[in-house]
N, C-alpha and C positions, 0 to 999 in steps of 0.2 A: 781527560775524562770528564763525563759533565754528569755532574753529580742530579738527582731527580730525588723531590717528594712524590713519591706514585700516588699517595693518597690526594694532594692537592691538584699533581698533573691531571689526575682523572676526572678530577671535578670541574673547572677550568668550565665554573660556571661564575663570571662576572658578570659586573654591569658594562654595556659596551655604549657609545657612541658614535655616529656618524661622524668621518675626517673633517668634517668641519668645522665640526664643535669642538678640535680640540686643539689647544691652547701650542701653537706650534714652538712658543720659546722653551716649553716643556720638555720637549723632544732634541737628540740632539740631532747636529748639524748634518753628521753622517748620516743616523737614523731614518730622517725625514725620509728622505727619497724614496729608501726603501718599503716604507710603510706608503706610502701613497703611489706607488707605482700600478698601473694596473695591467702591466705588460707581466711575462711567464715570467718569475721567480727563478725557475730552474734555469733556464737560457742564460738570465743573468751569472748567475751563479756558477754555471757550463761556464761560462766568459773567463773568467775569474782564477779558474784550474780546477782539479778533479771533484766531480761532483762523484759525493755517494752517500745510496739511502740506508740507514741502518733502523732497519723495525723493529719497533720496541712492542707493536702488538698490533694485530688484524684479525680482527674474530666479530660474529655478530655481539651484539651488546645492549647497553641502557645510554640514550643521548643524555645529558642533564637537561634539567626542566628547561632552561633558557635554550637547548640545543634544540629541544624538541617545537619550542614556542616558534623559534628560528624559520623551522625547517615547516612549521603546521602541519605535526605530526601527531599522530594518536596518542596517547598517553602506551600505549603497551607495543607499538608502532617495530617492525623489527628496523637496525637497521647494524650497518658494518662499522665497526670506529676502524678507524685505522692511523694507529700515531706513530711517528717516525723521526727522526733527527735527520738533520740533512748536515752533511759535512763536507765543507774544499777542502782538500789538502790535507785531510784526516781530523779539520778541527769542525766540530759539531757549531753551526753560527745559527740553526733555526731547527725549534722544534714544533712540529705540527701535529694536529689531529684533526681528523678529516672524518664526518659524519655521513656515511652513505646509505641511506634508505633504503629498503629493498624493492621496493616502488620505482625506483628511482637506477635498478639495474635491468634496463631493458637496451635493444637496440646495441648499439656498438660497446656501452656503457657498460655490458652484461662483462667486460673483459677486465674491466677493474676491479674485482676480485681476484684476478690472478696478476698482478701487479709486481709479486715479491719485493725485489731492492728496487724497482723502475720507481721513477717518481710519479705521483701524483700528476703535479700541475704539468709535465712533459707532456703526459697523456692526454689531456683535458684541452691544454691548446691546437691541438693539431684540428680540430673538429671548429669546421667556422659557423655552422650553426648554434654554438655553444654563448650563452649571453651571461652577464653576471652581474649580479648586485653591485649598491655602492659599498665602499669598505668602511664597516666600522674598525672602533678602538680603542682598547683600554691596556692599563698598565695592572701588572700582575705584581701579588707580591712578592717580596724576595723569598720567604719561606717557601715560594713554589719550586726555585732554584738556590738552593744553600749557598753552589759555590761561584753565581754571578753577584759582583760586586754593587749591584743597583738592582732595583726593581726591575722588570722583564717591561718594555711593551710590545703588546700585539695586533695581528689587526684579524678580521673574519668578514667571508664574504659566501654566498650563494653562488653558484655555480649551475647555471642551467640550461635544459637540454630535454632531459624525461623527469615525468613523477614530479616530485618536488626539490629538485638538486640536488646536490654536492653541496653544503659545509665544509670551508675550510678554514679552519683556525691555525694563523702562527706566529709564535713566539719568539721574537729575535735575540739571540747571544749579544753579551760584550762584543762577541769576537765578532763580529761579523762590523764592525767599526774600524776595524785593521784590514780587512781585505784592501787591495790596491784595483782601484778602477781603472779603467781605460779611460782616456780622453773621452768627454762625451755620452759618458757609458751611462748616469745617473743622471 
């Protein structure tokens, strides 16, 4: 079980950086890959063994300031969070929260709000007009996750298509340092 501060997850307003600028001996070895990948997350993870979404919450809401700065959103701006754990094999190794506009639900787009357990990024990929920012990154504190052994890093990117995108912020587990790759696979 993965233990959550809901008050700090919901804040999960940091300073972020571009993957460039950040100090890769920082990160570990396994890590790396997955933080700079800019292939589907979910596919990967599909790979891997059984992917499933467990939502923690999807309702319209408030971005934080930096969400909103992100996104070049109005200060009172409506839009949809939607955050979720993603688990292989029943172990939770990422958790996300996804900033969806309401601007930004038009077109085929308008279907992600009925999303329930699907993922996110499954959905997003399939669409090849779909372009995306580069990915920032910062590391989270451990008070954000009590029972991960080390601070969290994560990374966030722009997603886009209508309106002003998709934000997607996420958070990687320990556990996700144990999955067994395939040749090749990272």
């Amino acid at each position: 079980m993965t233990l959550m501060n809901q008050s700090a997850a919901l804040q999960f307003d940091y300073r972020w950086a571009p993957i460039h600028r950040i100090n890769k001996i920082k990160v570990s070895q396994a890590l790396w890959p997955w933080l700079i990948t800019q292939t589907s997350l979910t596919a990967k993870l599909q790979s891997l063994g059984t992917l499933a979404v467990e939502v923690i919450d999807d309702a319209w809401g408030t971005p934080t300031t930096r969400e909103r700065r992100r996104l070049n959103l109005r200060p009172r701006e409506a839009a949809r969070i939607r955050t979720v754990l993603l688990k292989v094999d029943g172990i939770a190794v990422i958790y996300a929260r996804s900033i969806i506009p309401a601007r930004s639900l038009r077109g085929h787009w308008r279907q992600v709000k009925h999303l329930k357990d699907k993922p996110l990024g499954g959905y997003l990929f399939q669409h090849r007009a779909l372009t995306r920012s580069g990915i920032e990154v910062t590391q989270l504190p451990k008070s954000m996750f009590p029972n991960q052994p080390e601070p969290l890093w994560a990374r966030r990117s722009v997603f886009q298509q209508f309106g002003p995108g998709i934000l997607v912020n996420e958070a990687f587990f320990d556990e996700i340092n144990h999955l067994t790759a395939p040749l090749g696979f990272l």
